[in-house]
N, C-alpha and C positions, 0 to 999 in steps of 0.2 A: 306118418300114418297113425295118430292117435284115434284114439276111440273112448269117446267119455260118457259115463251113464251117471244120471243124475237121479237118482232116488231119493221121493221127499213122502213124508206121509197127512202131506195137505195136497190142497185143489191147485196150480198152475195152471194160469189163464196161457192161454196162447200169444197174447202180448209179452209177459213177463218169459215164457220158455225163448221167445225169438230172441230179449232181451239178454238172458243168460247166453243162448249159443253165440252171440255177437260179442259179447265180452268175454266169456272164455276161449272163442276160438280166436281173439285177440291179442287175451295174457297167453296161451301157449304158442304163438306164432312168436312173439317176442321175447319167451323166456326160454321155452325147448326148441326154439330155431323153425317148428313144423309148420308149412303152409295149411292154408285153411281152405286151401282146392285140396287137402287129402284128410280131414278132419270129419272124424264120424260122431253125431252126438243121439243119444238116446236122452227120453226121459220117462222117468215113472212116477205120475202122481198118485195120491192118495194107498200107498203103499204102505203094510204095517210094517211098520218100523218099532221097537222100543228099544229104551235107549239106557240105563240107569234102573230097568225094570219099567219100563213104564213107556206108554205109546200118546200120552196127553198132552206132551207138548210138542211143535214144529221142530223135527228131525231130521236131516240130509246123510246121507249116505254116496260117497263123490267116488265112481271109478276111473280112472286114466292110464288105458293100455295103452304102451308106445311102442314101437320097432326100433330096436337100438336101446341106446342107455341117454341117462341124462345125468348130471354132479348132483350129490345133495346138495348143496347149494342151491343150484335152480329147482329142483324137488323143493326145498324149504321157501323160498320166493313163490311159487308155485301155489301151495299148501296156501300163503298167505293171502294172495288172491284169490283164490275158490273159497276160502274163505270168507271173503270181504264180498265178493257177489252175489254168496249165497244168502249173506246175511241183508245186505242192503237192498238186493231187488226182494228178497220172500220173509224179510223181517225172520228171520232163523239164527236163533243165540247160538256163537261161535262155540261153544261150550256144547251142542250137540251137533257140529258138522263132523265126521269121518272122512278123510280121504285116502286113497287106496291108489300105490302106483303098483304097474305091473310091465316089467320089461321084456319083451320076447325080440329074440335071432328071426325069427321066422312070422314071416306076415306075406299071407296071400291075395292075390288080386288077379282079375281078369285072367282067370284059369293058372297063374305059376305064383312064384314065391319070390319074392324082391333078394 
């Protein structure tokens, strides 16, 4: 049951958003084990962002809430794939991507809690 928000502070054409969620809900199917019939993706474009002091160049800001835990290990495999997508589908230097994991016990659905 991941959940990933993708916040950039440029334009995401809706080609390139479908693009990303296909390849992210790929690399975490294969790296955090999670299917992609339970994977929630958001995104926000044109979002102010700065990053170093400064909002003028193309910035990401990558959330991934999960239910359960994952190894740093696959955390760090992980990092380097949201990485490498963010950069090669929205041209965004690796050097202003942030990723942010967040683990919770508890996740709800369909009125209870897993």
């Amino acid at each position: 049951m991941p959940y990933v928000s993708t916040k950039v502070n440029i334009k995401i054409t809706e080609e390139k958003e479908e693009i990303i969620r296909t390849k992210l809900s790929k690399a975490i199917e294969a790296i955090l084990g999670k299917s992609e019939n339970w994977i929630m993706h958001s995104f926000e474009d044109e979002h102010s962002l700065y990053f170093r002091g400064s909002k003028s160049e193309p910035t990401a800001f990558i959330e991934v809430k999960l239910f359960g835990k994952a190894s740093g290990e696959a955390y760090n495999k992980m990092t380097g794939e949201i990485t490498d997508i963010i950069s090669s589908v929205l041209g965004i230097n690796p050097l202003r991507v942030y990723v942010k994991y967040e683990e919770t016990p508890y996740w709800g659905w369909n009125g209870n809690n897993f």
